[in-house]
MOPAC internal coordinates of N, CA, C and O (Angstrom, degrees):
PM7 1SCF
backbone

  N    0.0000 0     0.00 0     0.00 0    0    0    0
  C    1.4391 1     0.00 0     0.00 0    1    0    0
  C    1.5267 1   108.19 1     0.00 0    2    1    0
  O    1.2310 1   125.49 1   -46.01 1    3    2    1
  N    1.3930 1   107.06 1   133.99 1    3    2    1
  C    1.7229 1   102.20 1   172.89 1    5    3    2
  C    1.6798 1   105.25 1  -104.28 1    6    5    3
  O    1.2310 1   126.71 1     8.21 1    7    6    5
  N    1.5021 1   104.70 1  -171.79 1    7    6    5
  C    1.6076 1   124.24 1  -168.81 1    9    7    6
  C    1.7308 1    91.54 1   -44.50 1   10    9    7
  O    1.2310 1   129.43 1   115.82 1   11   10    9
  N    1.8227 1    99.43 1   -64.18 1   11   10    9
  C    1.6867 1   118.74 1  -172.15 1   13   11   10
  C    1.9746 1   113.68 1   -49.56 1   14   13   11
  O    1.2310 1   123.80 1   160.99 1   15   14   13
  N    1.0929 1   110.32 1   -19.01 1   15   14   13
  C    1.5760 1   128.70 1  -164.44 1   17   15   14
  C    1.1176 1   129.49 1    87.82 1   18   17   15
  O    1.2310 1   120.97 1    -4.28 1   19   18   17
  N    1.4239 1   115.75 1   175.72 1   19   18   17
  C    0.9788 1   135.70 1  -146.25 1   21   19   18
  C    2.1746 1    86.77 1   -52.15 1   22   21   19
  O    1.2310 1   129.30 1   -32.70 1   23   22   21
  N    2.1493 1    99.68 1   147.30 1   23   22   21
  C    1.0357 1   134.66 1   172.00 1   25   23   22
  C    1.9199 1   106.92 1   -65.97 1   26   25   23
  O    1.2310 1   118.40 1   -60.65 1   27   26   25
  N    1.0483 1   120.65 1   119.35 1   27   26   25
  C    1.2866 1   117.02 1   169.93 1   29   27   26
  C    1.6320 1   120.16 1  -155.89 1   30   29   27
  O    1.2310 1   124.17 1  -110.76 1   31   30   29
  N    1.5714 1   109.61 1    69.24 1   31   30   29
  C    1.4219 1   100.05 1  -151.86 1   33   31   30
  C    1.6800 1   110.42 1  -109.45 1   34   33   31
  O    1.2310 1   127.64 1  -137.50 1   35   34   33
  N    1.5353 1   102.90 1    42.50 1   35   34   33
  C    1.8582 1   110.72 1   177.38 1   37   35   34
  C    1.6270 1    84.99 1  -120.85 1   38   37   35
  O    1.2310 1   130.57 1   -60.28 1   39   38   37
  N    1.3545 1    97.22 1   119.72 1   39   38   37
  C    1.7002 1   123.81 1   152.87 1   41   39   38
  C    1.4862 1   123.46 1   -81.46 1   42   41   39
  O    1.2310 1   120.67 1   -38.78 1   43   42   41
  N    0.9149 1   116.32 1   141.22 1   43   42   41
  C    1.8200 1   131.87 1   168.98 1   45   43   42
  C    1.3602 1   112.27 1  -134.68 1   46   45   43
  O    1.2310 1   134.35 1   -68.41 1   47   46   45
  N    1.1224 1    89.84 1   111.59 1   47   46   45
  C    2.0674 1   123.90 1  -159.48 1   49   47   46
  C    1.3743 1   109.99 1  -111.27 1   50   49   47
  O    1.2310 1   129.17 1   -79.98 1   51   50   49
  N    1.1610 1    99.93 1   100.02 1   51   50   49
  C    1.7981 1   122.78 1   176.43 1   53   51   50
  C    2.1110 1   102.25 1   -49.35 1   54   53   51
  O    1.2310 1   103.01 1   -60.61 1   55   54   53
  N    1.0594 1   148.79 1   119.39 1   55   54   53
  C    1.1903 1   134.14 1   153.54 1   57   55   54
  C    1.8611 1   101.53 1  -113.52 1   58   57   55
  O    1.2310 1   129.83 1   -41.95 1   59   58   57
  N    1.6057 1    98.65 1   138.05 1   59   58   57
  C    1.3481 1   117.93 1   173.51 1   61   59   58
  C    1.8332 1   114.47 1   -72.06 1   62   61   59
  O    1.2310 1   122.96 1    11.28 1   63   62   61
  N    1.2909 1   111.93 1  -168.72 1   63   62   61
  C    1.6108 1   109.99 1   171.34 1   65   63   62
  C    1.4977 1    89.55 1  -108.01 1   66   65   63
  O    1.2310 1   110.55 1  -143.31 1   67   66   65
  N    1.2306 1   135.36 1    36.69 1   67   66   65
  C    1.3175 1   129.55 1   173.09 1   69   67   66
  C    1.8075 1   114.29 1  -123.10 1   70   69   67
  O    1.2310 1   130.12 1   167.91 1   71   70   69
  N    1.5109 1    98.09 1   -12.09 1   71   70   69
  C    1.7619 1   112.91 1  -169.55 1   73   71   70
  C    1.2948 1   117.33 1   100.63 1   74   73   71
  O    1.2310 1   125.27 1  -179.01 1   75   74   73
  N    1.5102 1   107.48 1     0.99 1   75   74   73
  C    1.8647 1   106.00 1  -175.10 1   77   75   74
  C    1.1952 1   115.47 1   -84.56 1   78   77   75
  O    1.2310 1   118.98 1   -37.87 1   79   78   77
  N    1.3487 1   119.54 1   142.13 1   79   78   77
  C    1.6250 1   115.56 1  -171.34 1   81   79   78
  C    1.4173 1   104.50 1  -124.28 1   82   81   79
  O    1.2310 1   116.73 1   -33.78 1   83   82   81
  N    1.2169 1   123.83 1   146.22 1   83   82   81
  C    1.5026 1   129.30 1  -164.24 1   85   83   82
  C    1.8279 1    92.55 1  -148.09 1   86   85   83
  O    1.2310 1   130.03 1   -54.61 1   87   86   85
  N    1.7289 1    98.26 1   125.39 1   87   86   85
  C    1.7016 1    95.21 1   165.45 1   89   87   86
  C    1.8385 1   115.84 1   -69.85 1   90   89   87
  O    1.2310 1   133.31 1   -25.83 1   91   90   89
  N    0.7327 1    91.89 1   154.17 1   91   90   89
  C    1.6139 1    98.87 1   176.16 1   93   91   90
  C    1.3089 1   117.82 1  -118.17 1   94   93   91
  O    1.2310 1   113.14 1   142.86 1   95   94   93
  N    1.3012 1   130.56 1   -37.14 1   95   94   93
  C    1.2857 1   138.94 1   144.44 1   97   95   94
  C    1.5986 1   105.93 1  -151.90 1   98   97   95
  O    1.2310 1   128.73 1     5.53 1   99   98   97
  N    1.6931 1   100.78 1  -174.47 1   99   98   97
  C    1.4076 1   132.88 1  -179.80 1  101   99   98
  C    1.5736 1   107.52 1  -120.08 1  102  101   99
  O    1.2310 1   115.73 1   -56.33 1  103  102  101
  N    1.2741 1   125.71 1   123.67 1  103  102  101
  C    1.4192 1   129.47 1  -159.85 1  105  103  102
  C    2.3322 1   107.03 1  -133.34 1  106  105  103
  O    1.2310 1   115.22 1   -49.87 1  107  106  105
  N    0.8904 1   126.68 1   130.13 1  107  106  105
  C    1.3314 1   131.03 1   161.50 1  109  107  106
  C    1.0885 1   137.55 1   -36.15 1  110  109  107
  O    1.2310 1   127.44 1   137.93 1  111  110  109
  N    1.8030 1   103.29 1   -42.07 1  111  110  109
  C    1.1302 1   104.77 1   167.66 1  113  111  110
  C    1.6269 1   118.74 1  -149.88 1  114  113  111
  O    1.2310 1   113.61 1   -12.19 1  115  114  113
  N    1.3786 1   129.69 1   167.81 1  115  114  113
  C    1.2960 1   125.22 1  -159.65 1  117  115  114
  C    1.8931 1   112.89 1   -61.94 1  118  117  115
  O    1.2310 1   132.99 1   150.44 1  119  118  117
  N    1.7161 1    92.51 1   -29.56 1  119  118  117
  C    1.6708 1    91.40 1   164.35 1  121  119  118
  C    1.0647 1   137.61 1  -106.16 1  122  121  119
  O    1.2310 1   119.83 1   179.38 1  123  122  121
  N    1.0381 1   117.94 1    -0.62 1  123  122  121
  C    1.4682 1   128.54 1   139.82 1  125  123  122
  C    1.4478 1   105.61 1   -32.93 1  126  125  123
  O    1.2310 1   121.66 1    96.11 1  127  126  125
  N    1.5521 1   114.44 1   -83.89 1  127  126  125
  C    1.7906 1   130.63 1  -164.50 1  129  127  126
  C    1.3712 1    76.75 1   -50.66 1  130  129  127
  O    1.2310 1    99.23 1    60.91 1  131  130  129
  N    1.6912 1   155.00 1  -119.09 1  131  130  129
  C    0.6482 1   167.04 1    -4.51 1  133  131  130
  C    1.9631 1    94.08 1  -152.57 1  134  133  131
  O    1.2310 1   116.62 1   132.98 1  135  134  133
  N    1.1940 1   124.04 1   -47.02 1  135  134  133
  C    1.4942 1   140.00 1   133.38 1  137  135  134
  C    1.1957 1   128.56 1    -7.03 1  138  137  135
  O    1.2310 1   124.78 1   122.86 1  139  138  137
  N    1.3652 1   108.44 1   -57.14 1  139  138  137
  C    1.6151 1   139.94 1  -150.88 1  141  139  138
  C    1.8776 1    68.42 1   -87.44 1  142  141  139
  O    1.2310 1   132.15 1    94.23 1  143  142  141
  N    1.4164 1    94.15 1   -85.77 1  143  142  141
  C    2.0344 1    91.59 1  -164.81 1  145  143  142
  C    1.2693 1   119.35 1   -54.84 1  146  145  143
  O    1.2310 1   115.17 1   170.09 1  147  146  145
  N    1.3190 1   126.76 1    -9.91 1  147  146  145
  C    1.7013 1   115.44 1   145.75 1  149  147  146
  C    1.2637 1   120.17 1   -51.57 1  150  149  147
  O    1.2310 1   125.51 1   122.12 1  151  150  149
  N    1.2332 1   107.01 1   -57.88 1  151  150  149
  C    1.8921 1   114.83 1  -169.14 1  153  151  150
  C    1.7399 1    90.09 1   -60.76 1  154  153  151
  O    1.2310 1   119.76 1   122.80 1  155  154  153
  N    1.7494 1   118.07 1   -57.20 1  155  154  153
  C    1.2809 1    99.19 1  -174.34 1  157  155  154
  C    1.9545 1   130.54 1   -51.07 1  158  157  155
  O    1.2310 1   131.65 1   150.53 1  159  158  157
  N    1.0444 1    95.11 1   -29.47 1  159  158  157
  C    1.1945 1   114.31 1  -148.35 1  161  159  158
  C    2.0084 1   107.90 1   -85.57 1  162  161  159
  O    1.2310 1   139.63 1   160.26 1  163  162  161
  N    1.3970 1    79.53 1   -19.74 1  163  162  161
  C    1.6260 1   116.72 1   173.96 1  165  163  162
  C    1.8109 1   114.35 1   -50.85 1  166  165  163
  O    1.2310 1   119.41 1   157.14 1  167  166  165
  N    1.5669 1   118.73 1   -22.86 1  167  166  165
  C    1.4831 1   128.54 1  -151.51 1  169  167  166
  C    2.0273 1    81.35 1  -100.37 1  170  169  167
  O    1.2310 1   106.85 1   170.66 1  171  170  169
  N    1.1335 1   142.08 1    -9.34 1  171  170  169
  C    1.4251 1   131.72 1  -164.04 1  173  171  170
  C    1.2252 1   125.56 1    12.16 1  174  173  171
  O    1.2310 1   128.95 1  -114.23 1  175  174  173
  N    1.7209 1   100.35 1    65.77 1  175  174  173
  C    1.3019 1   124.86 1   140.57 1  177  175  174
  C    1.5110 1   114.04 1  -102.32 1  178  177  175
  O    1.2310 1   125.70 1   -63.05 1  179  178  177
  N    1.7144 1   106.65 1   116.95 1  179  178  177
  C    1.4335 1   110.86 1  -159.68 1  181  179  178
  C    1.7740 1    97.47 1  -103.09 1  182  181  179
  O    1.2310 1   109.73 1  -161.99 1  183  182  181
  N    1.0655 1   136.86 1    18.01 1  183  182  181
  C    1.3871 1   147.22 1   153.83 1  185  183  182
  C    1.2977 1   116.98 1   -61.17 1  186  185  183
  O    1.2310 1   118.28 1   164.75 1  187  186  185
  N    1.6228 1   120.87 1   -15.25 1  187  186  185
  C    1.1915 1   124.13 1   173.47 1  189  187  186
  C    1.4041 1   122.79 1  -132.61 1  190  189  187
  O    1.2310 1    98.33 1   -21.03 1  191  190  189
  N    1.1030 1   156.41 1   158.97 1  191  190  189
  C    1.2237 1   153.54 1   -97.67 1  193  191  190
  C    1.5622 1   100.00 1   163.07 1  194  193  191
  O    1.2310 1   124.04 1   -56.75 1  195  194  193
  N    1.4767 1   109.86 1   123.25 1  195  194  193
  C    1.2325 1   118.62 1  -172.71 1  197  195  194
  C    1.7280 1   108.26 1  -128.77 1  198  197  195
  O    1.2310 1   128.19 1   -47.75 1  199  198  197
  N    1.6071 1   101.83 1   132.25 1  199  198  197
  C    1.4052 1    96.92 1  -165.11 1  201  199  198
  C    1.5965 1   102.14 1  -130.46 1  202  201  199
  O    1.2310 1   117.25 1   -39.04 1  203  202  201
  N    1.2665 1   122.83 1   140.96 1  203  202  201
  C    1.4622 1   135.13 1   141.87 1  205  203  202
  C    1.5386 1   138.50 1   -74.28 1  206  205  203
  O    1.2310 1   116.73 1   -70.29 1  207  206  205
  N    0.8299 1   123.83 1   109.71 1  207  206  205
  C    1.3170 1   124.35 1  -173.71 1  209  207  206
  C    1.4812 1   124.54 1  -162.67 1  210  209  207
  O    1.2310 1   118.80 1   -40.57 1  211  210  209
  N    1.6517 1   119.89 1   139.43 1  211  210  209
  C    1.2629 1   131.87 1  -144.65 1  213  211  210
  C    1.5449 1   105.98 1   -79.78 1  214  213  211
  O    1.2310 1   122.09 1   -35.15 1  215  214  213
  N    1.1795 1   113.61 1   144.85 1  215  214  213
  C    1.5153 1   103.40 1  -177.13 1  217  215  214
  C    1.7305 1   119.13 1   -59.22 1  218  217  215
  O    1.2310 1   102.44 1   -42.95 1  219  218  217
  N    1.2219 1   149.76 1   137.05 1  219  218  217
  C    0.9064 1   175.56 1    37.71 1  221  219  218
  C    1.9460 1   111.67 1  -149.11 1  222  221  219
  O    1.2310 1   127.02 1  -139.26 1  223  222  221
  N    1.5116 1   104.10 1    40.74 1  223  222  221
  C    1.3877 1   104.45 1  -162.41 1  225  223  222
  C    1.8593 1    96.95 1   170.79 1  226  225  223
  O    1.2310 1   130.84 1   -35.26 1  227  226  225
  N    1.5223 1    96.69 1   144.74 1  227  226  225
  C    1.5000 1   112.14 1  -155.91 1  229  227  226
  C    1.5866 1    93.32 1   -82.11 1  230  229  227
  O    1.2310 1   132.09 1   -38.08 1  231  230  229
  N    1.1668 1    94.26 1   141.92 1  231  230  229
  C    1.9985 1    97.77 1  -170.51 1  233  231  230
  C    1.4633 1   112.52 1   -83.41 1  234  233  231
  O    1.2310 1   104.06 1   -78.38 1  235  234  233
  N    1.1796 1   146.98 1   101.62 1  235  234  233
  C    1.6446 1   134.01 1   179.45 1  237  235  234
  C    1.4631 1   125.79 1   -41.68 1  238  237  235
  O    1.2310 1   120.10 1   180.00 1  239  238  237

C-alpha cells in the first residue's frame, strides 16, 4: 500500500456489441481480475465481452 492507497492496477473492462467500454472494477492482481470475468462472464450473454487489462497498457 502507498501514502495514495492501496496498489491495484489490473482492470476488467465491460465491452458492449456496440464498441463501448465501461470499467467494472480495479483488481491487485491479474487473477484476481481474471476471477471477477469468470463469475461475470458466467451469465452467457455473448453481446458483451469482458476484458482484463493492466493499467495504462493492453494486458496479453
Amino acid at each position: 500500500m502507498t501514502d495514495s492507497g492501496p496498489v491495484l492496477p489490473w482492470l476488467v473492462i465491460r465491452q458492449d456489441e456496440n464498441g463501448n467500454r465501461y470499467r467494472v472494477g480495479r483488481y491487485a492482481t491479474r487473477t484476481e481480475a481474471e476471477k471477477v470475468v469468470g463469475r461475470l462472464d458466467g451469465d452467457g450473454d455473448r453481446r458483451r465481452l469482458y476484458i482484463v487489462e493492466r493499467m495504462g497498457r493492453a494486458a496479453s
